[in-house]
C-alpha positions, 0 to 999 in steps of 0.5 A: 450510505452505511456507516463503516465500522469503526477502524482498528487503529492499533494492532495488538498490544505489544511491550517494549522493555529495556533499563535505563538509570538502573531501572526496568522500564517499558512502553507501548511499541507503535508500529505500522505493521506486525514488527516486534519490539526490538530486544536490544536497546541503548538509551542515547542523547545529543552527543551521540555520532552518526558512525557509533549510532550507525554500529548501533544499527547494523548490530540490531541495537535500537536506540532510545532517543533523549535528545533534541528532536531536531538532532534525532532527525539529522541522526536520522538522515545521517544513517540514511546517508551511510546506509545508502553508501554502503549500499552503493558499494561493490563487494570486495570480493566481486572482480569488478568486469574488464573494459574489453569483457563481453556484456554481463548476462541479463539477470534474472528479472524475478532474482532482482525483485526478490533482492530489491524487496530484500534491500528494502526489508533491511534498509526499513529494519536498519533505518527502524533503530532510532525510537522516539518516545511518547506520552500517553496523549502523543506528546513527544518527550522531547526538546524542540518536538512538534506537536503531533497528537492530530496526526498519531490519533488519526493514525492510531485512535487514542493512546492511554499509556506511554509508548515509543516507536521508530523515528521512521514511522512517526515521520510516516505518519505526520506525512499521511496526516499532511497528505490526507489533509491536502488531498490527491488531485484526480484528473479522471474526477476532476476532485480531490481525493483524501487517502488516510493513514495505512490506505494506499493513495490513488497516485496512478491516474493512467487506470483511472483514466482506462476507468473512465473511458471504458464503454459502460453496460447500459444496465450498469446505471443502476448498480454496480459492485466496486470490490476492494475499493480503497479510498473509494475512488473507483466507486466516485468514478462510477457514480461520475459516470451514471450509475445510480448506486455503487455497492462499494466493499472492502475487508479493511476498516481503514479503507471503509473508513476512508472511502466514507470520508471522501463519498462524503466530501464528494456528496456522493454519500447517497449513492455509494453504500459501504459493506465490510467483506471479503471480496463479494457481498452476499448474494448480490448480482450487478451488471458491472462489477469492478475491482483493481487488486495488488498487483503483484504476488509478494507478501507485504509488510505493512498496511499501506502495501498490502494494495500492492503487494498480495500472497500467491495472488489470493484477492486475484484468484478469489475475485475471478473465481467468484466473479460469475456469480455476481454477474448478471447474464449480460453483465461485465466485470472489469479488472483493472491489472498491470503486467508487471508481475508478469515482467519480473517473472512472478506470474505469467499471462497464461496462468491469468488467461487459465484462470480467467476461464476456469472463473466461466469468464471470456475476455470481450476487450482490454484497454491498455495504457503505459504509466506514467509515473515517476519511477517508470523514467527512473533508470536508477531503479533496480526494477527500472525495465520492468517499470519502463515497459510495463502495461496496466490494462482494463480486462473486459471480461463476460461469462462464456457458458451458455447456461450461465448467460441464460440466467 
């Protein structure tokens, strides 16, 4: 198998500076996205209360923790607790509706996702104020703090000068590490799959049971392309399934990173091979090429979301414009979709069909099933029916030119 390039653990350096007893000081800002430092910052310990941090917050002032660890995690649930309060309240200049009114007009579904996202932004933003501070070996400067080097240095690679970065993202981290360790259980596999940090985790089994189920080309057992792959779980099923080789790509060195790991934890090292790029290897024909992009149009704010979240459909798009050309004639290309784009009204099924057909592709089949995850029985969820009725769906799609199939 290819070895991967070696992740870029941190982003480009950025400063944090701020004066405390009199001095200029700054540090390393650590963060899981393209965030920038806070300009704003108070240096805080124990005797702060939750209402004064809570002000802090709401104002943009970050907070400088040098207290106990444990207190800056209840300070933390304590600002999660008021902000959701907060959040929970009608505003008071919205008349509530009278018992005897008529039902309120449904909104607009695309109008919620855009105030869902929202709230998420400023709910990260908000619960983002309390920082922590680091040593240069990821030790924390802290009473009681654990010792969560292991976790930081698989996240981020080594660290050479002290840093700081939101409570908030250090608890991501150590639960990815923990998650990594343990592994996702993969009923279509019947193994475990280890997701790293900043690689999104194959937690929606119903696409990889269609996957699995899907009647396989005969001659796709001897190479198939499995495009943007992730943990690379889809190229294990694959190989699960028969096919010989897998030429797996994917433009992120974390998820390369990743996919190597649990190839290799699978023995499958021999079968699968790893190819940094964009989309397609070069000049590479398969008779099954496979690929499961973000799902819906939106544009993401950290690594982890963008394999949910991608701009104006950019891998989609690239995908079934190139896909022709990496087909052989009588080959399939599957795309793995859900419709939940189309049922907040950020894209439409005609725009997917128009796009399918100026890629020179004809859909032979799709295979659809429902989810089944927790947040699709969830009515409190702002996105709760969209979520309930959505369909994921395994596109079965072959070239329609005649001259393109002659090849």
């Amino acid at each position: 198998m290819t070895s991967p390039a070696a992740p870029e653990r941190n982003t480009p350096a950025a400063l944090l500076c701020w004066t405390e007893d009199g001095q200029a000081r700054e540090a390393r800002w650590l963060c899981a996205g393209d965030s920038r430092p806070p300009s704003r910052i108070v240096v805080v310990d124990d005797p702060l209360r939750a209402d004064a941090a809570y002000r802090h917050a709401c104002s943009g002032t970050a907070m400088l923790w040098r207290g106990d660890y444990h207190n800056a995690r209840q300070l933390l649930a304590a600002l999660t607790r008021r902000h959701a309060a907060a959040a929970s309240k009608t505003p008071k200049r919205q008349k509530r509706p009278q018992q005897d009114s008529p039902d309120p007009v449904p909104q607009d579904p695309r109008s919620l996702f855009n105030r869902y996202r929202l709230a998420q932004s400023q709910r990260a933003h908000l619960l983002g104020t309390l920082l922590i501070p680091m040593e240069p070996d990821y030790r924390i400067a802290l009473r009681r703090a654990p010792d969560v080097r292991e976790a930081c240095e698989a996240a981020w690679g080594p660290l050479h000068a002290p840093a700081v970065l939101s409570l908030r993202s250090l608890l991501g981290v150590i639960g990815a590490h923990e998650w990594r360790q343990r592994g996702v259980f993969i009923d279509a596999l019947q193994a475990r799959i280890h997701p790293h940090y900043g690689v999104f985790s194959p937690v929606r089994g119903e696409y990889l049971q269609l996957l699995a189920e899907a009647p396989l080309p005969e001659a796709a057992h001897t190479l198939a392309l499995d495009i943007g792959t992730g943990t690379g779980v889809l190229a294990a099923l694959l190989c699960q399934r028969g096919v010989q080789h897998v030429l797996a790509t994917d433009l992120d060195p974390r998820a390369l990173a990743c996919a190597s790991d649990n190839l290799q934890r699978l023995g499958l090292q021999a079968r699968v091979s790893l190819q940094q790029t964009d989309l397609f290897p070069a000049e590479t024909r398969a008779a099954l090429v496979v690929c499961n992009p973000p799902w819906l149009p939106a544009r993401p704010t950290t690594p982890i979301e963008q394999a949910v979240y991608d701009p104006d459909s950019r891998m989609l798009r690239g995908f079934l414009q190139g896909l022709g050309k990496h087909l052989t004639a009588d080959g399939e290309g599957w795309l793995i979709l859900s419709d939940l784009a189309e049922r907040l009204g950020l894209r439409t099924r005609t725009e997917l069909l128009e796009w399918i057909d100026a890629g020179g592709l004809s859909v032979i089949d799709r295979l659809d099933t429902r989810p089944v995850h927790r947040k699709a029985h969830d009515d409190t969820d702002p996105l709760h029916q969209a979520r309930r009725d959505e369909i994921t769906s395994l596109w079965r799609l072959r070239l329609s030119r005649p001259e393109q199939r002659a090849r």
